[in-house]
SETIKE-997490 format. One line per 4 residues: number of its first residue (from 1); their letters; for each residue x, y, z of C-alpha. Coordinates in Angstrom, 2 decimals, padded with zeros to 5 digits. Example, Ala and Ser with C-alpha at 12.3 -4.5 7.8 and 13.67 -1.06 7.14 Angstrom:
<zados>
1	AS	012.30 -004.50 007.80; 013.67 -001.06 007.14 .
</zados>
This chain:
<zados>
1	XXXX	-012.05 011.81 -033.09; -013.80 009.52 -030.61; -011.40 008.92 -027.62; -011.99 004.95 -028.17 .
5	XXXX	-011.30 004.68 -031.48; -008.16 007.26 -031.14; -006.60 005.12 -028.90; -007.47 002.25 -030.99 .
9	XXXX	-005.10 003.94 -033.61; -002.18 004.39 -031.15; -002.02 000.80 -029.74; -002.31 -000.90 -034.24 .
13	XXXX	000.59 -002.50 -034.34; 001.83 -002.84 -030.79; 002.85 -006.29 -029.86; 002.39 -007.08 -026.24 .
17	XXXX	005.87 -007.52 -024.14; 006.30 -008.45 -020.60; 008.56 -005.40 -020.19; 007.27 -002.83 -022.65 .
21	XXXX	008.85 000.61 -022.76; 007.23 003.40 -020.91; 005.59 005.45 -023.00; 004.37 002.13 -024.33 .
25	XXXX	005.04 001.72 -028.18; 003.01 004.26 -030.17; 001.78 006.57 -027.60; 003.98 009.45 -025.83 .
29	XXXX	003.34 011.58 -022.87; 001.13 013.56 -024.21; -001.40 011.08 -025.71; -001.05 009.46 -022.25 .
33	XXXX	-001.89 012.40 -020.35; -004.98 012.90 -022.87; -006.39 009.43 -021.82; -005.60 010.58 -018.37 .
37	XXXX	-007.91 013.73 -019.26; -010.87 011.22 -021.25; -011.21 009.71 -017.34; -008.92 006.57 -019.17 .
41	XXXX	-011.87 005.57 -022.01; -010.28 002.34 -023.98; -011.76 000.02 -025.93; -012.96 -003.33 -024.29 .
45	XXXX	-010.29 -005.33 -026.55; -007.26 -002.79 -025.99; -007.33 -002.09 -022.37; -005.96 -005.00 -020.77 .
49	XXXX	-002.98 -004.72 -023.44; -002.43 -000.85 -022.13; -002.53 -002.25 -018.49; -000.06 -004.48 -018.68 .
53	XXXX	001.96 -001.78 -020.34; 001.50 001.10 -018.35; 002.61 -001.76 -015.47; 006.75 -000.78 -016.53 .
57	XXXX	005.65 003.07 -016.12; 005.14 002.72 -012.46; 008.99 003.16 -012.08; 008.99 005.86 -014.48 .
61	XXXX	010.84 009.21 -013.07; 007.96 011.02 -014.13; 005.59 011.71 -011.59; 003.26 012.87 -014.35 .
65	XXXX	003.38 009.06 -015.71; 004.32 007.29 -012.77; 001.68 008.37 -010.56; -000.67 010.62 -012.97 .
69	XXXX	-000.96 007.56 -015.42; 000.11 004.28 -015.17; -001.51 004.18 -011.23; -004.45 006.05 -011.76 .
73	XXXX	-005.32 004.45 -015.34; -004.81 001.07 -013.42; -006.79 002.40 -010.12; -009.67 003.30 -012.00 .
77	XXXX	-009.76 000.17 -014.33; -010.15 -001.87 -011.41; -012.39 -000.18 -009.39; -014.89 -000.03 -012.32 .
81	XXXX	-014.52 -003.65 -012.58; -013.42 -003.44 -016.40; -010.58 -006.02 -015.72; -011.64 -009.70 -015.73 .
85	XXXX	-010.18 -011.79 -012.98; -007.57 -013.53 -015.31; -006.37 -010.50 -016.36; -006.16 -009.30 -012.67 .
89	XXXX	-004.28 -012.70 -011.67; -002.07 -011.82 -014.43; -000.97 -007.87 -013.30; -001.05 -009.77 -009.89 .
93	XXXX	002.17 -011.95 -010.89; 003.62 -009.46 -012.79; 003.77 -006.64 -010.14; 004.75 -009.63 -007.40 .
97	XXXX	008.18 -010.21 -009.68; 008.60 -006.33 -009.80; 008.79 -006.44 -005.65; 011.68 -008.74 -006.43 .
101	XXXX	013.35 -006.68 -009.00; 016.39 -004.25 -008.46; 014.72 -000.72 -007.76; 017.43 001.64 -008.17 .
105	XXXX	015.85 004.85 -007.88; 012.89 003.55 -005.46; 010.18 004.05 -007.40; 009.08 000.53 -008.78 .
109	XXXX	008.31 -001.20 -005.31; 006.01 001.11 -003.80; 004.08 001.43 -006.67; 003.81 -001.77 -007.15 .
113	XXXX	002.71 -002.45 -003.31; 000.24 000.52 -004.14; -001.27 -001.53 -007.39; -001.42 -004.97 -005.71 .
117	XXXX	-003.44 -002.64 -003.25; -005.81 -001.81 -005.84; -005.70 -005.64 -006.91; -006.81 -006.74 -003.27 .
121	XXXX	-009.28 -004.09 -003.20; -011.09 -005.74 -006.09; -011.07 -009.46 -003.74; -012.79 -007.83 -001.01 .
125	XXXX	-015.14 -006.14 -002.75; -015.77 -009.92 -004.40; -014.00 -012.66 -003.79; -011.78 -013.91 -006.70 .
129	XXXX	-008.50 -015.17 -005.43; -008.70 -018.45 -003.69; -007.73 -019.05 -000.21; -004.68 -020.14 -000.69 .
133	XXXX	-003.80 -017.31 -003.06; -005.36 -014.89 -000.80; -003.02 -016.43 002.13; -000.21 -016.26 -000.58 .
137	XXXX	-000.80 -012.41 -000.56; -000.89 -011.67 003.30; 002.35 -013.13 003.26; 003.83 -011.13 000.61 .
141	XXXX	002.30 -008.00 001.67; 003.30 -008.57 005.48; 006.75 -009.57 004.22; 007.12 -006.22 002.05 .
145	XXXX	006.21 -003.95 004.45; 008.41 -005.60 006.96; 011.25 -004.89 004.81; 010.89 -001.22 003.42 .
149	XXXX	014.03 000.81 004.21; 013.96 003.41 001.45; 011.68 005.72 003.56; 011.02 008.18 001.61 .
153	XXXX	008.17 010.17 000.79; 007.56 013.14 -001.27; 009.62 015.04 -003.34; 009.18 018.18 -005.14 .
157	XXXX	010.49 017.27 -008.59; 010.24 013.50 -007.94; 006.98 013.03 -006.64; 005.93 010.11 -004.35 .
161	XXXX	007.90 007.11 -003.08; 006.00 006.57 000.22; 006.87 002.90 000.65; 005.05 002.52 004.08 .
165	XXXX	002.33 003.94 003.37; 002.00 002.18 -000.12; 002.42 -000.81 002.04; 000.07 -000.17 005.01 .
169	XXXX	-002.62 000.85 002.34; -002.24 -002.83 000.85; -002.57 -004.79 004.21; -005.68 -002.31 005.28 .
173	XXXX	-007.34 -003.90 002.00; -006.34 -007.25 003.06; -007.20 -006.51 006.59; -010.84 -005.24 005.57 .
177	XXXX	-011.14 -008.59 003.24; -014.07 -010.61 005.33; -012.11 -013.98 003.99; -008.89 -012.81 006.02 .
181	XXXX	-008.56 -014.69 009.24; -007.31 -013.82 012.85; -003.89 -016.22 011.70; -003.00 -013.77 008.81 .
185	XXXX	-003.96 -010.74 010.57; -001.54 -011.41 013.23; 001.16 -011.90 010.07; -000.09 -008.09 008.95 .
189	XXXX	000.17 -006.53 012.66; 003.53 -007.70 013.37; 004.55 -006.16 010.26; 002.28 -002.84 011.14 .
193	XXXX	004.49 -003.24 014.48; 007.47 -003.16 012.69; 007.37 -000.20 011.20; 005.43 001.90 013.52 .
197	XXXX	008.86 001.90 015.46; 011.29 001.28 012.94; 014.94 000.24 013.57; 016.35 003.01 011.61 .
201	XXXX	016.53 006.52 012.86; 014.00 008.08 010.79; 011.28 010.25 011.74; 008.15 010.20 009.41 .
205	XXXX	006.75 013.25 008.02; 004.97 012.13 005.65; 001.27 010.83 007.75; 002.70 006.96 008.06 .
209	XXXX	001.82 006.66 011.07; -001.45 007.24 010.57; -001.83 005.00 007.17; -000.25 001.74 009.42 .
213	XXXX	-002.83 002.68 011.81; -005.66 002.03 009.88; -005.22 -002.05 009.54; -004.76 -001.64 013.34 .
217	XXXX	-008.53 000.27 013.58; -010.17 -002.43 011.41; -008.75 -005.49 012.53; -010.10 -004.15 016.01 .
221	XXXX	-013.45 -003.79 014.29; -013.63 -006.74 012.92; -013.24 -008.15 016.42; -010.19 -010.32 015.13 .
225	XXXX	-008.22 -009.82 018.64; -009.56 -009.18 022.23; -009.22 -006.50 024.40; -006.50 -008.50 026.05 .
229	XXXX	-004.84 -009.73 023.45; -004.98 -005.56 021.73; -003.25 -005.06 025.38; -000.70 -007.35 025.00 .
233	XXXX	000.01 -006.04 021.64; 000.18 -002.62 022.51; 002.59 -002.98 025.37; 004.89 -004.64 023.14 .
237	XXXX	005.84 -001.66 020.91; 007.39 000.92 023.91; 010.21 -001.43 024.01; 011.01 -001.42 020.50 .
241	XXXX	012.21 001.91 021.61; 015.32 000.40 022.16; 017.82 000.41 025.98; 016.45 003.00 028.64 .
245	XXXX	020.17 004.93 028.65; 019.27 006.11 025.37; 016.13 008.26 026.45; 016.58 011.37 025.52 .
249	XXXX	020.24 010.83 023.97; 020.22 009.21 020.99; 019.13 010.86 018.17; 018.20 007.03 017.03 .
253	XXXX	015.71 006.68 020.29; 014.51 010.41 019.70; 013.21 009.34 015.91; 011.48 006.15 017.05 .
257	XXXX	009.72 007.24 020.06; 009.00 010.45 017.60; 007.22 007.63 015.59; 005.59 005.48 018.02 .
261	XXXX	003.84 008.53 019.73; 002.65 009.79 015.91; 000.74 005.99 015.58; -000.40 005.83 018.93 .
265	XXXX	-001.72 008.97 018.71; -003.43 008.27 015.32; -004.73 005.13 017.04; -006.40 006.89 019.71 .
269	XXXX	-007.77 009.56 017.67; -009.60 006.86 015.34; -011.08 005.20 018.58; -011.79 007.77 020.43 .
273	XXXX	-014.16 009.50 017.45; -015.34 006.05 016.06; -018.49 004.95 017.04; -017.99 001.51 016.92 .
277	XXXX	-017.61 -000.22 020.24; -014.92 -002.84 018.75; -012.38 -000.08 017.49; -013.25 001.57 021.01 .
281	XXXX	-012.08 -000.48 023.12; -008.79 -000.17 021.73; -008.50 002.86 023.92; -007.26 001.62 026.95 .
285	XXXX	-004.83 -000.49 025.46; -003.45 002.38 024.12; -003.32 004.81 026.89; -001.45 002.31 028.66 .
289	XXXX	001.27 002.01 026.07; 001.08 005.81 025.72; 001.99 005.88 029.87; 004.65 003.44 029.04 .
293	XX	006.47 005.75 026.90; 009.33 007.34 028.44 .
</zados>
């Protein structure tokens, strides 16, 4: 059987919910995971039905659906442009009310920051949103990265969390989103700032440092700061450190500066191998906050 019109047989008589059970009515895992394997073939009529569906599976324990399915369905949906723009502004709204929902076992909000990633992906390739929707996402993004304290990343028999980097990759496609301006990009750094020294005493291991570096690299090559300003904003993140006493004696100031060298250093790397003269001359910005670090 044809993989459209087998899938046309699983979704007759499903009746679209705003919180539909994941496996959605009439499939399972393992007709999901054969859509997975048909590169996610649906019928014109049916797939915007299965992707608001597979939206409740992307807090699903399952890495296999969470992850395997319900992201990469939606990922390459989007990407092959086979989801109108009222049907994105709709997955939009729905995965913005899942960042405000309880998340108990820390799957639902990363993966939705890692959707609405996909979402502003599809705005920058062409424009859709409106500016004051687009504006309404900066804010949202900045604010949910600011506030990710569940850091963590993978687990053998869990999978992926990997809020920071689920949020860094969602301001990068804001960030690289020609319609962005220098205002909301200094919204998206100061949350990039915020967690490239976090508060908490938590060392990354997980390459976050260099995901919230890569807003940093093209911001810079969009020329949205100046050298001067990049220098001013560099030299603000050794203090985050926290009080000199604690060099070298806090296990607290041994995680963050653990985590400010890993960006920095991603930082450079990027500029030093890029060869555009914009993300360059981030360089000595950088050195100078890397000579500023105790």
């Amino acid at each position: 059987m044809r993989i459209a019109s087998w899938w046309l047989c699983c979704l007759c008589g499903l009746v679209p919910m705003a919180h539909a059970a994941c496996p959605p009515e009439g499939t399972d895992a393992s007709s999901l995971q054969l859509l997975r394997e048909q590169k996610f073939a649906v019928p014109d009529d049916t797939r915007a039905t299965l992707a608001t569906e597979l939206l409740d599976c992307l807090d699903n324990p399952d890495p296999a659906l969470r992850d395997g399915v319900a992201y990469e369905g939606l990922s390459a949906w989007l990407r092959a442009d086979q989801l109108n723009a009222g049907q994105r502004r709709a997955m939009r709204d729905r995965l913005y009310a899942m960042l405000e929902e309880p998340d108990a076992d820390g799957f639902r909000t990363p993966f939705a920051a890692l959707v609405l990633s996909e979402i502003a992906r599809t705005d920058r390739i062409e424009p859709w949103m409106s500016a004051r929707e687009r504006n309404d996402m900066v804010k949202r993004a900045s604010a949910y990265l600011s506030a990710v304290r569940d850091y963590r990343g993978y687990d053998d028999t869990e999978g992926w969390r990997h809020g920071v980097a689920h949020g860094a990759d969602w301001l990068l496609q804001l960030t690289l989103n020609e319609q962005v301006e220098r205002k909301q990009a200094d919204a998206m750094l100061a949350a990039v700032a915020s967690q490239a020294v976090p508060e908490s005493a938590h060392a990354y291991v997980f390459g976050e440092p260099g995901r919230l570096a890569r807003p940093v690299i093209h911001a810079a090559r969009r020329g949205l700061l100046t050298e001067v300003e990049w220098t001013v904003w560099f030299s603000a993140l050794p203090p985050r450190l926290g009080e000199a006493k604690s060099a070298y004696a806090d296990s607290a100031w041994l995680a963050r500066r653990h985590d400010l060298m890993a960006f920095l250093m991603s930082v450079y790397l990027e500029a030093d191998q890029s060869a555009d003269a914009n993300i360059r001359a981030l360089k000595p910005a950088v050195v100078n906050a890397l000579k500023a670090v105790p």
